[in-house]
C-alpha positions as CSV (number, residue, x, y, z in Angstrom):
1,X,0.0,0.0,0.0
2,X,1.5,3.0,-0.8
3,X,-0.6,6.1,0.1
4,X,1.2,8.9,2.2
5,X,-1.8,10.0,3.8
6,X,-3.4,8.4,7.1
7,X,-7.2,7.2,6.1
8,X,-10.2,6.9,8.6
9,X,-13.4,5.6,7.5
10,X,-16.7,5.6,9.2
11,X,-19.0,3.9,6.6
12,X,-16.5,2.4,4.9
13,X,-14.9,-1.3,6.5
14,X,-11.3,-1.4,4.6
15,X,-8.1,-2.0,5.8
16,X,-5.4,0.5,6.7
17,X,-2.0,0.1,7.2
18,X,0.6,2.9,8.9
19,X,4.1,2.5,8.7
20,X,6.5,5.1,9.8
21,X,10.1,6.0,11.2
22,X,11.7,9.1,12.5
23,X,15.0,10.5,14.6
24,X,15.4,7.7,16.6
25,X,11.8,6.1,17.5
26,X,8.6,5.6,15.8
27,X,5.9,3.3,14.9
28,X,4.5,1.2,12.2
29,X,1.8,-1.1,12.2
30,X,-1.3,-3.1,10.7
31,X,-4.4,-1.2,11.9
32,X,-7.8,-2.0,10.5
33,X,-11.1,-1.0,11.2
34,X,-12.1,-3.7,13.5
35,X,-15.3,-5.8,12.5
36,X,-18.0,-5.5,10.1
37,X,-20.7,-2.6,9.0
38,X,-23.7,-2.7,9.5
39,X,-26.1,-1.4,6.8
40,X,-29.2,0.2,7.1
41,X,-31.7,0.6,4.4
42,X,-33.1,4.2,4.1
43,X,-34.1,6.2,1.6
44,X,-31.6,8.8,-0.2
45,X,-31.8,12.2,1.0
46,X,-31.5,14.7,-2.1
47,X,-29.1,16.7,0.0
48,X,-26.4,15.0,1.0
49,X,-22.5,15.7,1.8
50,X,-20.6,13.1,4.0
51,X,-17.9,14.0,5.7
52,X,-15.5,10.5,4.7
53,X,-12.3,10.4,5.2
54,X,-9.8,12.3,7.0
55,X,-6.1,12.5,5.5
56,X,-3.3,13.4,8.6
57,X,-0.9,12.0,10.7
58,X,-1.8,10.0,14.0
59,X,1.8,10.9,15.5
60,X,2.9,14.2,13.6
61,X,6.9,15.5,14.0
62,X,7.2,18.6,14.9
63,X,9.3,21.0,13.5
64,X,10.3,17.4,10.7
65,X,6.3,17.3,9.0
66,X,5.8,21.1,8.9
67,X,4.6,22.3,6.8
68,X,1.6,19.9,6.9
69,X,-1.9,20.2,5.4
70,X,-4.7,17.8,6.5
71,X,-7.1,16.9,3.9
72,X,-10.5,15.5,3.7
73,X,-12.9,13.8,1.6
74,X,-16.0,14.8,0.7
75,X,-18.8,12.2,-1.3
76,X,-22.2,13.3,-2.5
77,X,-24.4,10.7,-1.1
78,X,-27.6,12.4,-2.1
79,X,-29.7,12.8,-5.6
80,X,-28.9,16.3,-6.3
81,X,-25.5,17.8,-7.6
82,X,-24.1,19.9,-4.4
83,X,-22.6,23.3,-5.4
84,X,-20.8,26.0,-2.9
85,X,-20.6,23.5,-0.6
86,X,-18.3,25.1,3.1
87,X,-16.2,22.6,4.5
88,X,-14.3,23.5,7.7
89,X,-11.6,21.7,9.8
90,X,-11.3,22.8,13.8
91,X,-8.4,21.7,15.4
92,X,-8.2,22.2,19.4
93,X,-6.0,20.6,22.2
94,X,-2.7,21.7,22.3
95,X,-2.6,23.5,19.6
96,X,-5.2,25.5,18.1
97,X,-6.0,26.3,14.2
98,X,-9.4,26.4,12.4
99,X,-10.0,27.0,7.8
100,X,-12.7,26.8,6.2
101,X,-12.8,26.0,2.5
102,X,-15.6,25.8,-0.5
103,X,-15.9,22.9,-2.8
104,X,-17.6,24.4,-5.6
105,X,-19.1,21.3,-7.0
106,X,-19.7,18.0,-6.4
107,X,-21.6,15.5,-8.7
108,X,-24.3,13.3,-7.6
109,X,-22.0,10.2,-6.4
110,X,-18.8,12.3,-6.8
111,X,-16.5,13.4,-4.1
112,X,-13.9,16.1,-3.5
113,X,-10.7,16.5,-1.8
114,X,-10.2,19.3,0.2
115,X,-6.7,20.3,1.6
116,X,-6.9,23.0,3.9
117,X,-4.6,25.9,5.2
118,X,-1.1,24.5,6.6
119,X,-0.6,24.1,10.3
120,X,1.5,26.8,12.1
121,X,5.0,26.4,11.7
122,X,5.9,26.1,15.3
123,X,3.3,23.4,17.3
124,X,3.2,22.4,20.8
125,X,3.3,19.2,21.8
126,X,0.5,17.1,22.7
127,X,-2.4,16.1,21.8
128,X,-5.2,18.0,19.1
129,X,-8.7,16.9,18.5
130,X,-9.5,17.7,14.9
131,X,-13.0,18.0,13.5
132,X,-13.8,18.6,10.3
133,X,-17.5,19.4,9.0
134,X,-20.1,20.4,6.5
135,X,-23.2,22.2,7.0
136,X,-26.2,20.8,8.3
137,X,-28.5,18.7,5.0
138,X,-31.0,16.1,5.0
139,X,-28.8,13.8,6.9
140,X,-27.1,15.1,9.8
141,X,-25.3,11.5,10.9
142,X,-22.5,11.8,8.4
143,X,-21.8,16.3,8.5
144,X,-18.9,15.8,11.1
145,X,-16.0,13.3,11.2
146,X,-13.3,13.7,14.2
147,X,-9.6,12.5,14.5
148,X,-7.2,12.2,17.7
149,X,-3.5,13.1,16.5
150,X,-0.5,13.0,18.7
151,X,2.2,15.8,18.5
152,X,5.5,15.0,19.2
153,X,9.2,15.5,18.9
154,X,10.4,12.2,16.5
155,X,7.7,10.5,16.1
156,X,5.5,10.0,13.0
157,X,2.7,7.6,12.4
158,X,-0.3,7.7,10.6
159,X,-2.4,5.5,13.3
160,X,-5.0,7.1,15.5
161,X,-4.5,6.0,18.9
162,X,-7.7,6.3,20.0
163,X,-9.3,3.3,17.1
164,X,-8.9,0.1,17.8
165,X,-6.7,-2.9,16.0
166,X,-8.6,-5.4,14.1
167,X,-7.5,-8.6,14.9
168,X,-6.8,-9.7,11.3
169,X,-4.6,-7.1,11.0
170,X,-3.6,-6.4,7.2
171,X,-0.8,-8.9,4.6
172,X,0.5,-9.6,1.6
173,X,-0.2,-13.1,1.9
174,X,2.9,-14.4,0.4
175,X,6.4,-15.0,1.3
176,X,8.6,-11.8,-0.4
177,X,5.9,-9.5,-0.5
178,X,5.8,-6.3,0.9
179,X,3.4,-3.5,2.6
180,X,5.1,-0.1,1.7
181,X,3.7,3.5,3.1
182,X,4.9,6.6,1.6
183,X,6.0,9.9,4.0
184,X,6.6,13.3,3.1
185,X,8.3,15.7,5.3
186,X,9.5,19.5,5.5
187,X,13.0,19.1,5.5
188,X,15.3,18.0,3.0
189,X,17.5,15.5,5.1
190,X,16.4,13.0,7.7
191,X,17.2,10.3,9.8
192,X,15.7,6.9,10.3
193,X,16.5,5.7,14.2
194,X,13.3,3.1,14.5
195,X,10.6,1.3,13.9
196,X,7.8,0.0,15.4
197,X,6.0,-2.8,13.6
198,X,2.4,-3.9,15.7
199,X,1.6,-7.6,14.8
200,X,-2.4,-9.5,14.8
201,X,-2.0,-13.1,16.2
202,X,-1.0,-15.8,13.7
203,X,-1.5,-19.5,13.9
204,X,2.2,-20.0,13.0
205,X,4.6,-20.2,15.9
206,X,6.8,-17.7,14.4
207,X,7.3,-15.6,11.2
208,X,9.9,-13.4,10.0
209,X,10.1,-10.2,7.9
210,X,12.7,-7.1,7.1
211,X,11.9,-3.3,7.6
212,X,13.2,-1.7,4.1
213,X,13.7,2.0,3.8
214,X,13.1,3.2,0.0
215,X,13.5,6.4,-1.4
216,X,10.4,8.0,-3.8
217,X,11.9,8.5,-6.9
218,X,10.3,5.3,-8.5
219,X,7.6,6.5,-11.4
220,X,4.9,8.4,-9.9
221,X,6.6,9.1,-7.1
222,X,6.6,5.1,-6.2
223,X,9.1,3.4,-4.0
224,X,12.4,3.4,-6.3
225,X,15.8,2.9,-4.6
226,X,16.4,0.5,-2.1
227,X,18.3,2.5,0.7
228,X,18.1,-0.1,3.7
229,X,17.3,-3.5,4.8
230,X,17.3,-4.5,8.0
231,X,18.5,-8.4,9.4
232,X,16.0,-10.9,9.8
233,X,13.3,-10.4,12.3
234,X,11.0,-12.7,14.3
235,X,7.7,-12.7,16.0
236,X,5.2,-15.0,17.9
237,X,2.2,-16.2,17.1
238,X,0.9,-14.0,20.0
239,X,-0.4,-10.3,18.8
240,X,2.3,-7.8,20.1
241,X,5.1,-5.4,18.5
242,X,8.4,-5.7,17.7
243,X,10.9,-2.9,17.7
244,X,13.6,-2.9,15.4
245,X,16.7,-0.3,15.5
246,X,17.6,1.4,12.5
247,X,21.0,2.7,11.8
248,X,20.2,6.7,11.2
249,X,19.2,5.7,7.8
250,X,19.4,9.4,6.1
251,X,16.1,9.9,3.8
252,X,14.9,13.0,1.9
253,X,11.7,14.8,2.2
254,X,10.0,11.9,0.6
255,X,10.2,8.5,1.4
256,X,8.8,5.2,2.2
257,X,8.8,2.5,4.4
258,X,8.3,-1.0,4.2
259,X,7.5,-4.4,5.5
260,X,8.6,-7.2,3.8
261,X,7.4,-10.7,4.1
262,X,9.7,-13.4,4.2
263,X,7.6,-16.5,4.9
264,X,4.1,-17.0,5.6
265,X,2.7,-13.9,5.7
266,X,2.4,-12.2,8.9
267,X,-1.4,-11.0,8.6
C-alpha cells in the first residue's frame, strides 16, 4: 500500500496500514477498522454531503512534517448535484488552528478532496482533536468526522490511537511481499532511528520479515531505490510489537517504508 496520507473511514470497512520512522523512535503497524458494517436501508436524501475520510498524521513531528496540510474527503451521497458546498476543519487541544474552505461542485455520487490551510510552523506538543465538518442537510449523521493526533518530537505515524486494531490485521499473503507506506516531510534530510511494527496473532509459531527504507523517486513518485534493509526479524504467534533499530538511515523529504514478508505472511 502505498498512500502517504493516514485514512479513517466511518461507513467504509477497509483495511489501513501505517508505517513510519523518524530520529530515533517511531511506529509502524497493521491497523484495520475492527469488525463488520452494518447497513441500514433508508431512503436517499436529495441533499447529502458526508464528511468521509480524513487524510493526517496519528503521530505528527514537529518541527520534521511542517509544513503539513490535513485533507478531507467529501462524497455526494444524495440525488442532487451539491454546489458551494463550506467545508471547515477545527483543530483544538494543544494547539489550536481552524479553515474553512468551498468545494464548488460535487456530482451526484462524486467526491472532492479538500486540503486545507497548513498548520502553524511552530506546534506544541501534545495532543489535538481535529474536526472537520459540512453544514447541516437532510442527513445530519455523516456532517462531522473527528480525529485524535499525537504531537511530538520524532515521532510519526499515521495510526489514531484512540481506534482500535482489528485482529486480522492487514498482509501480503505471500512469502517476499511487501506493505510499503509513503511519508513526506518539511526538510530536506532526515534520519531513520526506528521502527515500530504492531503484529495480529498468527497461527504459526513464528514468522519473519525485514523493515526496508526506500527512497520515492520510483515512477509516480513510487518506492524506487532501495536505501536499507534490515537483518531478519522474528515474531510469535501471540499479537504484540516488535521494535527494530535502524542505523540513522538518512532519507529526503519523501520516502517510504516498508514491511517485507519473508515466509508465511504475517497478517
Amino acid at each position: 500500500m502505498t498512500k502517504n496520507y493516514f485514512l479513517r473511514q466511518r461507513a467504509l470497512p477497509w483495511c489501513r496500514l501505517a508505517l513510519a520512522a523518524l530520529l530515533g523512535g517511531s511506529s509502524f503497524a497493521a491497523h484495520a477498522l475492527s469488525g463488520p458494517r452494518a447497513a441500514t436501508a433508508r431512503p436517499l436524501a436529495a441533499n447529502d454531503a458526508a464528511v468521509s475520510v480524513i487524510y493526517t498524521y496519528g503521530k505528527l513531528a514537529t518541527p520534521a512534517a511542517l509544513p503539513h496540510a490535513v485533507q478531507a474527503v467529501i462524497t455526494n451521497l444524495g440525488t442532487a448535484a451539491l454546489t458551494n458546498v463550506p467545508v471547515t476543519l477545527n483543530v483544538t487541544g494543544a494547539n489550536t488552528f481552524a479553515d474553512t474552505k468551498t468545494v464548488a461542485s460535487i456530482p451526484v455520487g462524486g467526491a472532492a478532496t479538500v486540503t486545507f490551510a497548513a498548520y502553524p510552523s511552530t506546534l506544541s506538543l501534545g495532543s489535538n482533536l481535529l474536526t472537520v465538518t459540512v453544514p447541516a442537510d437532510d442527513n445530519a449523521s455523516n456532517n462531522t468526522a473527528t480525529f485524535t493526533q499525537r504531537v511530538s518530537a520524532a515521532r510519526l505515524s499515521y495510526i489514531d490511537t484512540t481506534l482500535a486494531y482489528n485482529p486480522n490485521g492487514a498482509t501480503v499473503g505471500q512469502a517476499g511481499g511487501s506493505l510499503a507506506v509513503k511519508y513526506t516531510l518539511g526538510t530536506a534530510v532526515n534520519y531513520l532511528g526506528s521502527a515500530k511494527a504492531t503484529f495480529a496473532a498468527t497461527s504459526s509459531a513464528t514468522t519473519t520479515f525485514q523493515v526496508q527504507i526506500y527512497d520515492a523517486q520510483g515512477t509516480g513518485g513510487t518506492p524506487g531505490n532501495l536505501l536499507y534493509t534490515s537483518a531478519t526479524q522474528s515474531h510469535t504467534a501471540a499479537a504484540g510489537a516488535v521494535t527494530v533499530a535502524l542505523p540513522s538511515v538518512q532519507v529526503g523529504s519523501t520516502f517510504f517504508v516498508a514491511l517485507k514478508e519473508l515466509d508465511n505472511g504475517l497478517g
